[in-house]
C-alpha positions as CSV (number, residue, x, y, z in Angstrom):
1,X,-16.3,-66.1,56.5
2,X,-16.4,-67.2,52.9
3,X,-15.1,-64.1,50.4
4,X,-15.8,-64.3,46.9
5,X,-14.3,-62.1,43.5
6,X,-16.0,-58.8,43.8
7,X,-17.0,-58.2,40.5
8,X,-16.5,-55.5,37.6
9,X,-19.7,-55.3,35.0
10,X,-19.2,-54.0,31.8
11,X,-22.8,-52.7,29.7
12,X,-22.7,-52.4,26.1
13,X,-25.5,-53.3,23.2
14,X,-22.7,-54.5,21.5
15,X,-20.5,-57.9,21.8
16,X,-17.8,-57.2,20.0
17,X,-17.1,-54.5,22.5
18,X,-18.3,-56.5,25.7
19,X,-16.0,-58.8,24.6
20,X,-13.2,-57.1,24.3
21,X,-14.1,-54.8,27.6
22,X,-14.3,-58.3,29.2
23,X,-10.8,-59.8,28.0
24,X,-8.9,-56.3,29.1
25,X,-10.6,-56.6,32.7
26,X,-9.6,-59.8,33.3
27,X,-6.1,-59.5,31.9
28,X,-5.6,-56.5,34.5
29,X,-8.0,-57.6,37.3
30,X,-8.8,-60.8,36.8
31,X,-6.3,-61.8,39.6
32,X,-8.7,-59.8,42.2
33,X,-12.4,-59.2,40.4
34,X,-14.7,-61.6,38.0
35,X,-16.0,-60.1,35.6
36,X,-19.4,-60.1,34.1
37,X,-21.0,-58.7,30.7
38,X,-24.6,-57.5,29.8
39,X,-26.0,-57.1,26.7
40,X,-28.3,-53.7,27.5
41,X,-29.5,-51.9,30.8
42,X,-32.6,-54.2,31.3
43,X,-30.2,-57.2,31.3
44,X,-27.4,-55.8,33.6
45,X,-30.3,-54.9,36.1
46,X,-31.7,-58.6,36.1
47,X,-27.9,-59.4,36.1
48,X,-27.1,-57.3,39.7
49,X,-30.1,-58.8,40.7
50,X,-29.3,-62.2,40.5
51,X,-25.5,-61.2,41.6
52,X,-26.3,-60.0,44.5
53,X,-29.0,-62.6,45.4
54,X,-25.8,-65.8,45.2
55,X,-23.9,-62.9,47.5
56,X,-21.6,-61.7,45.5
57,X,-20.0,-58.0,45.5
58,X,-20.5,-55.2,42.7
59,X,-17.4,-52.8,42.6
60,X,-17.0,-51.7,39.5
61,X,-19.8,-51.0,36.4
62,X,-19.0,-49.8,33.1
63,X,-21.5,-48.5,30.8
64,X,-22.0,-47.4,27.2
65,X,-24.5,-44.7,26.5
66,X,-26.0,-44.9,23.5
67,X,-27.6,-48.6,24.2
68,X,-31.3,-49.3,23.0
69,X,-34.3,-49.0,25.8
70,X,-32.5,-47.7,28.6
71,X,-30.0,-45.3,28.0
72,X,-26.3,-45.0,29.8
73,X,-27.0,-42.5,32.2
74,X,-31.0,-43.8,33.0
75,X,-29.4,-47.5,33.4
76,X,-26.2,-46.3,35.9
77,X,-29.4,-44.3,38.1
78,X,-31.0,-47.3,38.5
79,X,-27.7,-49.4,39.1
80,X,-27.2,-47.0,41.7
81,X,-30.2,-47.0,43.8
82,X,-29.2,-50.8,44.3
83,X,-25.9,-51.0,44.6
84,X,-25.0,-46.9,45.8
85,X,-21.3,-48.1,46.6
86,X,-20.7,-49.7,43.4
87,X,-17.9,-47.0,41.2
88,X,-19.8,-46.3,37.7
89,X,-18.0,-45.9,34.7
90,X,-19.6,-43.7,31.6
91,X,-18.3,-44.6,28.1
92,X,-19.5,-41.6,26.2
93,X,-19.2,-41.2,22.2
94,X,-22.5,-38.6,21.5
95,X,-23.6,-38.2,24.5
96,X,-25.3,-35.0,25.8
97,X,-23.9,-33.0,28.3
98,X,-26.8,-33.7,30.2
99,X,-26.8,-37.0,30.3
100,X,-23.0,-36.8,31.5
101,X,-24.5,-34.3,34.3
102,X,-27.2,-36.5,35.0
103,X,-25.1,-39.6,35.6
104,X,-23.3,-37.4,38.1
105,X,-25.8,-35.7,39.9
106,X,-27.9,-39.1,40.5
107,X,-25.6,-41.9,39.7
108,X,-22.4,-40.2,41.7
109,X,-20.4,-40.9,38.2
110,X,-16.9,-41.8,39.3
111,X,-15.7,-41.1,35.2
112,X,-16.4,-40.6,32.2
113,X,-14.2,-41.5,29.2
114,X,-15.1,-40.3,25.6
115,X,-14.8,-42.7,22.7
116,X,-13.0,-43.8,21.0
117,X,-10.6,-44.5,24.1
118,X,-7.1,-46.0,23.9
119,X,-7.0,-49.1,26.4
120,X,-4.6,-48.3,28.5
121,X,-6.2,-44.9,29.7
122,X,-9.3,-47.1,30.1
123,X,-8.2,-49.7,32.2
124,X,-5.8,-47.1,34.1
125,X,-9.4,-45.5,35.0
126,X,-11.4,-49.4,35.6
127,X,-7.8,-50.4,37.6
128,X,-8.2,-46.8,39.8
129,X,-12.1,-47.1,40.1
130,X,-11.5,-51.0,41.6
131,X,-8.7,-50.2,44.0
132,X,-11.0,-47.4,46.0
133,X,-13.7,-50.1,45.8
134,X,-10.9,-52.4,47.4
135,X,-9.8,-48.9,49.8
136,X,-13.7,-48.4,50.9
137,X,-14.2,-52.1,52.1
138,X,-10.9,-52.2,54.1
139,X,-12.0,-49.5,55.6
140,X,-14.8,-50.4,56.3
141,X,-13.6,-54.0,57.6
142,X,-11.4,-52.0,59.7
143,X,-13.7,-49.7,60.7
144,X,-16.1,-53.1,61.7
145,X,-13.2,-54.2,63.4
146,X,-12.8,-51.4,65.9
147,X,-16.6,-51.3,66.5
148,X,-16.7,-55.0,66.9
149,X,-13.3,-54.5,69.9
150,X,-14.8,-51.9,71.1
151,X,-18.8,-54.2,71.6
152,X,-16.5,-57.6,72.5
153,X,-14.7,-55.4,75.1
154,X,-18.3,-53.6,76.7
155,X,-19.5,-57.3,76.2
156,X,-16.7,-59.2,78.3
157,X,-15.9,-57.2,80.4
158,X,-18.1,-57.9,82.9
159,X,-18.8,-61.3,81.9
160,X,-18.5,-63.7,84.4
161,X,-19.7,-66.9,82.8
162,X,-16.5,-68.5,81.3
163,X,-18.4,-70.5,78.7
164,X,-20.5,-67.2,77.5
165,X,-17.5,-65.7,77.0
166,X,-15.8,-68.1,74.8
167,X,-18.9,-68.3,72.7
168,X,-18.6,-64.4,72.5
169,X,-14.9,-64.6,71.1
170,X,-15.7,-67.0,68.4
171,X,-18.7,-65.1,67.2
172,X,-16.4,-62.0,67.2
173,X,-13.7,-64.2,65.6
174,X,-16.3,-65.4,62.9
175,X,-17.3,-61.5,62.1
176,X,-14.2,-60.7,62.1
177,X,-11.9,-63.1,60.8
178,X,-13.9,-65.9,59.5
179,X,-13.5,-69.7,59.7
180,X,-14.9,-73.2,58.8
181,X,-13.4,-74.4,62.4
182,X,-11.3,-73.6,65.6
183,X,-10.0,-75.5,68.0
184,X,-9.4,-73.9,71.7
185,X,-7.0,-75.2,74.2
186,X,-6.3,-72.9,78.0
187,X,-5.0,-74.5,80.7
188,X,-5.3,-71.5,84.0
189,X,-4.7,-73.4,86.7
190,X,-3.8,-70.5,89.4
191,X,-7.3,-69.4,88.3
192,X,-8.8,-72.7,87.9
193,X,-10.1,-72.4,84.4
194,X,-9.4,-75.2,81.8
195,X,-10.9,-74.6,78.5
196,X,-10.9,-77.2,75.5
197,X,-13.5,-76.8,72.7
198,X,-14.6,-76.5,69.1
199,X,-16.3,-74.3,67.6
200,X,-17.9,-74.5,63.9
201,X,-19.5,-72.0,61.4
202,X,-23.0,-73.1,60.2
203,X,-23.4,-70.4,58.2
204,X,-21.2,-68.0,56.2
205,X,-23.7,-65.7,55.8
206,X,-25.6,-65.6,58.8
207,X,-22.3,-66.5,60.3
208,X,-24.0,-68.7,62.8
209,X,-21.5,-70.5,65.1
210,X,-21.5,-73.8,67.0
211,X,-19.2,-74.2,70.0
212,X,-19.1,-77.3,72.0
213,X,-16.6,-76.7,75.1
214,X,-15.4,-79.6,77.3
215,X,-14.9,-80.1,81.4
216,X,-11.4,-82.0,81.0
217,X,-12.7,-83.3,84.3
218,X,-15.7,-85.1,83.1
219,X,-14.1,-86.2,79.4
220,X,-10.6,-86.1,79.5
221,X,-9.7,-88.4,76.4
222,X,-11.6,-85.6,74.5
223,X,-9.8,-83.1,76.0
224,X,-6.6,-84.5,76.0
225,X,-7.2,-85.0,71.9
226,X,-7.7,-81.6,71.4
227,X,-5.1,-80.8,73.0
228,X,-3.0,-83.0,70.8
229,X,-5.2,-81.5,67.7
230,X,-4.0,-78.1,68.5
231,X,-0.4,-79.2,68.8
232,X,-0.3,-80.7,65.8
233,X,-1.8,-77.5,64.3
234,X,1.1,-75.3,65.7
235,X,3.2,-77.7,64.4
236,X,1.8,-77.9,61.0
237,X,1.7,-73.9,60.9
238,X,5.5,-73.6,61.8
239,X,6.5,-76.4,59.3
240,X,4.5,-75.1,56.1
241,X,3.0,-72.2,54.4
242,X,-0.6,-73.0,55.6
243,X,-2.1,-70.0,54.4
244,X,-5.9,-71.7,55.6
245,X,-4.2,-72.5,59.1
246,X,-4.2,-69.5,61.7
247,X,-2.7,-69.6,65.1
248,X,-3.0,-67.4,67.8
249,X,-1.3,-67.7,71.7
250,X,-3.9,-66.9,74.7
251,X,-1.4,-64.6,76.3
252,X,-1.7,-63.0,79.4
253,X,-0.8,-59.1,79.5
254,X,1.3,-59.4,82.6
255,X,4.3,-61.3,82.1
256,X,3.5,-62.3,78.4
257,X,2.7,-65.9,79.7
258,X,0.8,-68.5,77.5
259,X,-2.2,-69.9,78.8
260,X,-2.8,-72.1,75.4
261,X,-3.5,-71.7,72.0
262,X,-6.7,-70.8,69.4
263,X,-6.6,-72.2,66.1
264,X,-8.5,-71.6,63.1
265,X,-9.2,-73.5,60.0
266,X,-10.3,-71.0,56.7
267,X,-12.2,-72.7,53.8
268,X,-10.1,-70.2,51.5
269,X,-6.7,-69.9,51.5
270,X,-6.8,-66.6,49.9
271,X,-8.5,-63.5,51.1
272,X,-9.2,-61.1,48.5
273,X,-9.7,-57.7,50.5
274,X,-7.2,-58.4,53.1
275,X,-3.6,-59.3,53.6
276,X,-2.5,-62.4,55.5
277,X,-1.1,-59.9,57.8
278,X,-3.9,-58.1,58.4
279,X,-5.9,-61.1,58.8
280,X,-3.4,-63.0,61.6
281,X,-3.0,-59.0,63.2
282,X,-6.9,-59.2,63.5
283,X,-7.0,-62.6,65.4
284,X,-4.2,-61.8,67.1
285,X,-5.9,-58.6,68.3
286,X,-9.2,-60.4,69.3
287,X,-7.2,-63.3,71.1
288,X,-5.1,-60.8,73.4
289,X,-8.5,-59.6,74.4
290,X,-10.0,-62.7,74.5
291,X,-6.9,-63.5,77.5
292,X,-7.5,-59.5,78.8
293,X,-11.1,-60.5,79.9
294,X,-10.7,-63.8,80.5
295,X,-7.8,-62.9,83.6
296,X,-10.7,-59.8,84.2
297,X,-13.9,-62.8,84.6
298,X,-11.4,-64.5,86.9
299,X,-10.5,-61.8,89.0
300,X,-14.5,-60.1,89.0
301,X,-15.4,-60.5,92.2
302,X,-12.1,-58.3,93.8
303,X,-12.3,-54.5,93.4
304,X,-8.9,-54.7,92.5
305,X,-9.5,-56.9,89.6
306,X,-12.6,-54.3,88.5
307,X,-10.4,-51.7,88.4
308,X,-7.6,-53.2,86.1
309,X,-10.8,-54.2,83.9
310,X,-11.5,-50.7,83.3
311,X,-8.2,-49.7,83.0
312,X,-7.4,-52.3,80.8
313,X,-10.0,-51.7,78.2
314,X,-9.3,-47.6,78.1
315,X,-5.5,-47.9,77.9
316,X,-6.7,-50.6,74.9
317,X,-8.8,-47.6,73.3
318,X,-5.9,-45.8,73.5
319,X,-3.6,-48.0,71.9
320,X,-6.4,-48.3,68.8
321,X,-6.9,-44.2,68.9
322,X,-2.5,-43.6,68.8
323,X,-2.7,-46.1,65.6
324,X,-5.2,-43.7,64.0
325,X,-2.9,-40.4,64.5
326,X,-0.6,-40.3,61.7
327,X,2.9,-40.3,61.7
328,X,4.7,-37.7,63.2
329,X,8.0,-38.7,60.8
330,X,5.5,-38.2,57.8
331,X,4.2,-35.1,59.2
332,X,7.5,-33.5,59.4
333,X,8.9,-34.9,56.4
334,X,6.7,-32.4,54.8
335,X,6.8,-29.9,57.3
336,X,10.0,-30.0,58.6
337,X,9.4,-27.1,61.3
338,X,6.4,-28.5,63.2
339,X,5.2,-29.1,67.1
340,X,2.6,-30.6,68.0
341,X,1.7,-30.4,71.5
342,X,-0.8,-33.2,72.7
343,X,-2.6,-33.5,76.1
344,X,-5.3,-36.1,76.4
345,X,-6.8,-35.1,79.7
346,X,-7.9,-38.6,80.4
347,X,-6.0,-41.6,78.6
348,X,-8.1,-41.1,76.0
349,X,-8.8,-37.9,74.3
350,X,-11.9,-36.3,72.2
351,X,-8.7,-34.0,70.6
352,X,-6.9,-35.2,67.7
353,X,-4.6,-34.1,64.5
354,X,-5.1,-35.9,61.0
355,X,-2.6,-35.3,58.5
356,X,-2.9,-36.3,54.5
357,X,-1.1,-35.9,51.7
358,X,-2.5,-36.8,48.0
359,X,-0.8,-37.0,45.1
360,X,2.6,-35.1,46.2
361,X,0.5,-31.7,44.8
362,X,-1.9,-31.2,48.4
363,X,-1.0,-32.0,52.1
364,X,-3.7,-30.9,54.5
365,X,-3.5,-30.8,58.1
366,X,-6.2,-30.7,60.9
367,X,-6.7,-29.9,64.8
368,X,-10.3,-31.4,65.9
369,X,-11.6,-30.9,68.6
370,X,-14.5,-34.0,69.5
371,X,-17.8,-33.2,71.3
372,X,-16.5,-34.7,75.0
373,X,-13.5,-36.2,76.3
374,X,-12.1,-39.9,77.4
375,X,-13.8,-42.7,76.0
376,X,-17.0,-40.8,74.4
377,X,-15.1,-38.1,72.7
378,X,-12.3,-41.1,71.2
379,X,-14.8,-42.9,69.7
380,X,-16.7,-39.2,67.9
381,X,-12.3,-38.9,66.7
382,X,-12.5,-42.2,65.0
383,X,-15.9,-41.2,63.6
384,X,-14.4,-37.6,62.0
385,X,-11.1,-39.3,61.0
386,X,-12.6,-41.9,58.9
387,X,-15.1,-38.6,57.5
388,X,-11.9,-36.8,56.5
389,X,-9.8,-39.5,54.8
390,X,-13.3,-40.6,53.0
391,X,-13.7,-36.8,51.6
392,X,-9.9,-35.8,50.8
393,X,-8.7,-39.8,49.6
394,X,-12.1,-41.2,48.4
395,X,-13.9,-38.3,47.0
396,X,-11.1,-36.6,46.1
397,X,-12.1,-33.6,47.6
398,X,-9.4,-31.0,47.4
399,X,-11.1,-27.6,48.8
400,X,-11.3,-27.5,52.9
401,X,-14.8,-26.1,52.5
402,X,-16.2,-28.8,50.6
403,X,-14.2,-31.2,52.9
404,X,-15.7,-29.9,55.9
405,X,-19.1,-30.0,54.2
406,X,-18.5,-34.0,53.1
407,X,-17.5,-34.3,57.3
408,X,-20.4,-32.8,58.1
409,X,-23.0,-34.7,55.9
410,X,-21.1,-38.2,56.8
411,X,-20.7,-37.6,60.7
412,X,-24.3,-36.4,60.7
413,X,-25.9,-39.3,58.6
414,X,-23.4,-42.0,61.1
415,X,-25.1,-40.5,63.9
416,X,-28.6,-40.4,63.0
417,X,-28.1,-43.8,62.0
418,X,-27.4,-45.1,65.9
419,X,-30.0,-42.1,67.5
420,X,-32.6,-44.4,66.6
421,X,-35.3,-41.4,67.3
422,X,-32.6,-39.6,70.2
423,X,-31.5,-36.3,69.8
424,X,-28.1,-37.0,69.5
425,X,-25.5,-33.4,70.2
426,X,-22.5,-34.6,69.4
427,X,-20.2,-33.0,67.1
428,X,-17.2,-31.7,66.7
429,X,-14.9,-28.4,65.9
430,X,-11.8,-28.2,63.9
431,X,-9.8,-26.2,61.6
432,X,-8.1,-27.6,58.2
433,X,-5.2,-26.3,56.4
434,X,-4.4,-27.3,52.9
435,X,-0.8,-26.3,51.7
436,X,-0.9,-26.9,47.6
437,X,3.0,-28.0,47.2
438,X,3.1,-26.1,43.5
439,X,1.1,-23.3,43.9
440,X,2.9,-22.3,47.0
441,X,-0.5,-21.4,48.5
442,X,-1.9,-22.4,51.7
443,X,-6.1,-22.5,52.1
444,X,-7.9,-22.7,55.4
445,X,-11.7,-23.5,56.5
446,X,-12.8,-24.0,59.8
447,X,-15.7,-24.9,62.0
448,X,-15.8,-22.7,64.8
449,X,-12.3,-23.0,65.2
450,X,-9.3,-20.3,64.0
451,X,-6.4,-20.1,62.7
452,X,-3.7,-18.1,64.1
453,X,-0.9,-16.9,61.6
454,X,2.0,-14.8,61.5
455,X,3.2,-13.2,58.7
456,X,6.8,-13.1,58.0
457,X,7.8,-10.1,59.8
458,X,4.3,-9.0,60.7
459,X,1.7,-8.6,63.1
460,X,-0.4,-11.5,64.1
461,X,-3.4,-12.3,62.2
462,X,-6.6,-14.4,63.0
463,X,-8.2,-16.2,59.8
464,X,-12.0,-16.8,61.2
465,X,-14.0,-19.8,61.1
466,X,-17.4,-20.3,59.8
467,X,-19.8,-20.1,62.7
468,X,-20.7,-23.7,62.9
469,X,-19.7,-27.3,64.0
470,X,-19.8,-30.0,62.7
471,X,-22.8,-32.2,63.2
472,X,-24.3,-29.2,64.2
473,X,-28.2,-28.7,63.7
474,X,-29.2,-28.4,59.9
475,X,-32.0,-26.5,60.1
476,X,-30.1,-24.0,61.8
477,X,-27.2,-23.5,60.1
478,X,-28.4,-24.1,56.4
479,X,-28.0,-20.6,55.6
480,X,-23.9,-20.8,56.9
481,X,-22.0,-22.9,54.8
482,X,-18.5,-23.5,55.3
483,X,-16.0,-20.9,53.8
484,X,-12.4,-21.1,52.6
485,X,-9.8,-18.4,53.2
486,X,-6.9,-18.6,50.9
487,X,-3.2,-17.1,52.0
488,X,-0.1,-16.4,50.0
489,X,2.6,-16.7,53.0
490,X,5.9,-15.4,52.5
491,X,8.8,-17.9,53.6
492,X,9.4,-18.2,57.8
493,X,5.3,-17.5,58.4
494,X,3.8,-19.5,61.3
495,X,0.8,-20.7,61.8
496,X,-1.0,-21.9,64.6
497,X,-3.7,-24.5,65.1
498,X,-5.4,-25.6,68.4
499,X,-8.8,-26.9,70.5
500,X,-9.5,-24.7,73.1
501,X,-8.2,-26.7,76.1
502,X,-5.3,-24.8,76.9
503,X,-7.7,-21.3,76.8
504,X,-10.6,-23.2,79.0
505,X,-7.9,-24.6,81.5
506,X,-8.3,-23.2,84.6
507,X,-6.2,-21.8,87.4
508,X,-5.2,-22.3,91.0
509,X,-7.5,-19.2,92.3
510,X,-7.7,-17.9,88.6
511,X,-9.9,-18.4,86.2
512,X,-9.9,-19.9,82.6
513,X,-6.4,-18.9,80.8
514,X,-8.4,-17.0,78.0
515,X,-8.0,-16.5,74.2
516,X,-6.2,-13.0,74.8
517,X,-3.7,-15.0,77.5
518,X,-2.9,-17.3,75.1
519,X,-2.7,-15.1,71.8
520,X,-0.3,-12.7,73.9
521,X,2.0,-15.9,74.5
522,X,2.0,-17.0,70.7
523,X,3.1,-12.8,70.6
524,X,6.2,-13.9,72.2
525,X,7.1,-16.9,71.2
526,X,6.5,-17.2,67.2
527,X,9.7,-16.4,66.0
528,X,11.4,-19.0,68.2
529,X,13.0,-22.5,67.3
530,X,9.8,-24.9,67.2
531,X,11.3,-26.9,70.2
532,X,11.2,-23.8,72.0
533,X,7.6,-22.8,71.7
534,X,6.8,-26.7,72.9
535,X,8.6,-26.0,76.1
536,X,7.4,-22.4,76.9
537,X,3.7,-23.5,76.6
538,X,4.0,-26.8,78.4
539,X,5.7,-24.4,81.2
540,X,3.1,-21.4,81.1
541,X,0.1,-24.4,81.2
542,X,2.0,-25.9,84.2
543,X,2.5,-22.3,86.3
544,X,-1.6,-21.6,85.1
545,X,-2.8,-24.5,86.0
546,X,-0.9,-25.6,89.8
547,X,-2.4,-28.4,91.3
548,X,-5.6,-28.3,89.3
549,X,-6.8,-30.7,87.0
550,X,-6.5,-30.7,83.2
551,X,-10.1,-28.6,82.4
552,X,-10.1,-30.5,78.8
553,X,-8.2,-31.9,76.1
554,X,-5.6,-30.1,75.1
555,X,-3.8,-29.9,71.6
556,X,-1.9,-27.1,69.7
557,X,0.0,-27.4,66.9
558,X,2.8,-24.7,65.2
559,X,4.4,-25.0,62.1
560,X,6.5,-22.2,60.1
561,X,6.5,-22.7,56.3
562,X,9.5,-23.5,55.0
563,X,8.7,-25.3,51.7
564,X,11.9,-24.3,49.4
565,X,13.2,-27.7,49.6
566,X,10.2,-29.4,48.3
C-alpha cells in the first residue's frame, strides 16, 4: 500500500501571507504533511479537486476570510462537503460573528484565530489540528484492522481450499499492511501441506494482488529458490535496518513451532500514519492467523478440529476486546479506591468499562452494557468504545450529556450504514461519570442505566437515567434528550456503576436477584475496604446463582472518592 504526505492547505488572496503560512507549515510539519497554497476559494476548490484525483490526503485547511469572490466561511462550506474529515482552520481579522457561526455550524470549524496572530499560537493550533487528523486515521486503520481480523477469520475458517486461503491472507495483508511483494515459504509435513509462492500488488489503489503458489512436487528448483529467497531475506532483516523488509514466522499456536516464514517487500521505507511497530504487530497479527486457520483447514474434516476452530477464533476476539479495556493501573492511578468486577458470561462479553482522562482537568468513567452477549455484543463494545473516545478525545466533548448524544448519533449512523434497508435493534445502555480534577465535582448522564451513590455518612441515593438507549429509535425518543446530573461529593462517598446482569441472574429455584436484592447488599457493604465488596458480591452471586448458568454479562464497578492527593 503506497502512503503519501497528507497534506495542510493554507487560503489566502494574498502571497506574502501564503508564503509565509507556507514556510511556518513546513518548518513544523513538513517532516509528516506537504503543503499546498491557493490564491482564493475558487482556486483551493480546483486545487482539492485535483488533490484528491492523484490520491492524495487533505488534513488540514487554513483559510483567510476576507478573500475576494468566495468569502472564508462560504469557501471552508464547500471544502467541507468534499472533504468532511478534513480540520478547517478560520483566520479571522473583521469578520462577522456570523460568518464565525456559520463556519461552525456548516463547516464543523475546528478554530478560529483572530488577526493579527503571533506564530507560535498559530502553528500550536495548525500542529494540534494535524495530529487528530493523524489520531482519526489510526484509528480508523485500527479500526479497519479489527474488522478486516474479524472478516479474514469468518472467511478462513472454514476454508478448506489451501490455495484460496493463501490468496485470502495476502489480500488481507495488502489492505492491511501493504507491499510491492511477498515471498511465502511452509513446509507441514504431519499435515501434508507445502506452500511456496509469490505474491505481487498490481495496484496500490485497487490493491489488486497476484499470487502464483508452487507444488514443490511438480517444480522443485523454483521452490527450492524461494526457499533460499526467503532465507536470505531473514538474513538480510537480522543483519540491517531494512525498514522496507518485513518478516513474519508462520507459527503454530500449540507448541510455538515454525512452519516457515512470510516476507514482505514495501515500496516505502517510511510509513507516515503508522509506526514500524505497529506495522510489523499488524503482520504479525495477520500471520498468527494466517497459521490458526491454516492448522483449522487441515484438521476440517474432524469434529475435534471444528471445535478448536471456533474456539480458536472467540478466545482471538477476546484477546482483541481485553486490548480495548483500559488499564486497570491507569484507572486506579486516578482512582485509587476502585473494583471492578467483570463477568463475561461467554468468553466474550457485550459488558464493558472505558475509562479516559483529558488534559489532567476531566477523567470520565463508563459501565456499558451492549445489546447481546458473546461474539455479537463484543463487536456492538468495539462499536461504542471507538463512539466514546471519538466524542471525549476528538470532539472534545466534556459534558456526559453531549457525550452520550455524540454516542448516539455515531453508533446509529455505523449501523444504518451495514442495515442496508434491515431494521437493525441493536444498541446499547450505559452510565458515564465525569469527575472534573479542579472543580472537585463529579457529573453523571446515563442511558437507561443509574447510578448508585453514597453520600459520606448518608443514606443511599439513586441518580436516574434518561429513559433511553443508545441507538434507540429517533423518532421515538426525540422529545428525551440526554440529561446531566451534577454532584458535590464530600470526601469517602461511593459510587456504584453496573449492567444489569448481576440483578437478571437467576437462581437455583429462585427467580431473578432483583434491583432491591442488590441495592440492600450495596446497603451493607459500602463502607467496607474495596477488596471487600469484590469478594462479598462474587460470594452472594455464587450462593444466588448454584448450579445455574450465568443469565448475562455481568460488570459492576465501586469506587469511593478520595481525590485529596491529586
Amino acid at each position: 500500500m503506497a502512503f503519501t504526505k497528507p497534506v495542510v492547505l493554507c487560503v489566502d488572496d494574498e502571497k506574502i501571507i501564503l508564503d509565509s503560512l507556507q514556510e511556518q507549515v513546513i518548518n513544523r510539519l513538513g517532516d509528516r504533511f506537504d503543503c499546498e497554497v491557493a490564491q482564493g476559494g475558487e482556486e483551493a476548490l480546483e486545487l482539492i479537486e485535483e488533490l484528491q484525483s492523484a490520491g492524495q490526503e487533505i488534513a488540514v485547511i487554513i483559510s483567510d476570510q476576507l478573500m475576494p469572490g468566495l468569502k472564508g466561511d462560504e469557501f471552508l462550506i464547500a471544502a467541507h462537503k468534499r472533504i468532511p474529515e478534513a480540520y478547517k482552520i478560520l483566520l479571522t481579522g473583521q469578520a462577522t460573528l456570523d460568518a464565525v457561526r456559520n463556519a461552525i455550524n456548516h463547516a464543523r470549524l475546528y478554530r478560529y484565530v483572530m488577526k493579527p496572530w503571533r506564530e507560535d499560537d498559530l502553528m500550536l493550533t495548525v500542529e494540534e489540528a494535524a495530529e487528530a487528523y493523524l489520531q482519526k486515521v489510526r484509528l480508523q486503520l485500527y479500526t479497519r484492522l479489527l474488522r478486516d481480523i474479524n472478516t479474514l477469520t469468518q472467511k478462513l475458517s472454514g476454508e478448506r481450499e489451501i490455495n484460496r486461503l493463501i490468496e485470502k491472507y495476502f489480500e488481507s495483508l495488502a489492505d492491511t499492511v501493504g507491499f510491492s511483494t511477498a515471498k511465502i515459504a511452509i513446509d507441514y509435513p504431519q499435515q501434508g501441506i507445502q506452500i511456496h509462492g509469490i505474491a505481487s500488488v498490481l495496484s496500490n489503489y485497487a490493491r489488486k494482488v497476484q499470487v502464483q503458489l508452487l507444488d514443490p512436487r511438480l517444480n522443485m528448483e523454483k521452490a527450492n529458490q524461494i526457499r533460499a529467497e526467503v532465507q536470505q531475506a531473514i538474513e538480510t532483516a537480522m543483519l540491517e535496518e531494512a525498514n522496507n523488509l518485513l518478516v513474519a514466522p508462520v507459527r503454530l499456536q500449540q507448541g510455538a513451532r515454525e512452519l516457515g516464514y512470510v516476507v514482505l517487500e514495501r515500496s516505502e521505507a517510511i510509513d507516515l500514519l503508522r509506526e514500524q511497530r505497529e506495522i510489523q504487530n499488524t503482520l504479525q497479527t495477520l500471520t498468527s492467523q494466517l497459521a490458526i486457520s491454516l492448522e483449522n483447514a487441515a484438521l476440517y474434516h474432524t469434529i475435534l478440529e471444528q471445535k478448536k476452530e471456533l474456539e480458536d477464533s472467540i478466545h482471538y476476539a477476546r484477546r482483541i476486546q481485553r486490548a480495548l479495556l483500559p488499564s486497570f493501573e491507569l484507572i486506579r492511578y486516578y482512582l485509587p479506591e476502585i473494583f471492578i468486577l467483570y463477568l463475561p458470561k461467554a468468553v466474550v462479553s457485550g459488558d464493558f468499562y472505558w475509562f479516559a482522562e483529558k488534559g489532567g482537568h476531566y477523567i470520565y468513567l463508563a459501565a456499558v452494557d451492549c445489546t447481546g452477549h458473546g461474539v455479537p455484543g463484543a463487536f456492538m463494545s468495539v462499536l461504542v468504545s471507538n463512539a466514546l473516545s471519538y466524542a471525549v478525545n476528538e470532539m472534545n466533548v466534556t459534558d456526559p450529556a453531549a457525550i452520550l448524544q455524540v454516542v448516539d448519533a455515531q453508533v446509529r449512523e455505523k449501523l444504518q450504514k451495514q442495515a442496508q434497508g434491515e431494521v437493525i435493534q441493536d444498541g446499547a445502555e450505559m452510565v458515564l461519570v465525569q469527575i472534573d480534577l479542579q472543580a472537585r465535582e463529579v457529573y453523571v448522564a446515563g442511558a437507561k442505566r443509574p447510578l448508585v451513590y453514597y453520600p459520606a455518612g448518608l443514606q443511599r441515593q439513586e441518580i436516574p437515567p434518561t429513559p433511553r438507549a443508545i441507538a434507540d429509535d429517533p423518532e421515538l425518543f426525540k422529545d428525551v434528550p440526554f440529561r446531566s446530573h451534577r454532584l458535590v461529593p464530600e470526601q469517602g462517598s461511593m459510587f456504584y456503576l453496573f449492567s444489569d446482569g448481576y440483578i437478571d441472574q437467576e437462581g437455583a429455584n429462585k427467580p431473578r436477584l432483583g434491583t432491591r436484592r442488590f441495592y440492600e447488599i450495596l446497603d451493607e457493604i459500602h463502607t467496607l475496604p474495596l477488596n471487600k465488596q469484590q469478594s462479598i458480591l462474587e460470594q452472594k452471586l455464587r450462593e444466588w446463582k448454584g448450579d445455574n448458568e450465568q443469565t448475562d454479562d455481568i460488570l459492576v464497578i465501586g469506587f469511593r472518592y478520595t481525590l485529596s492527593g491529586r
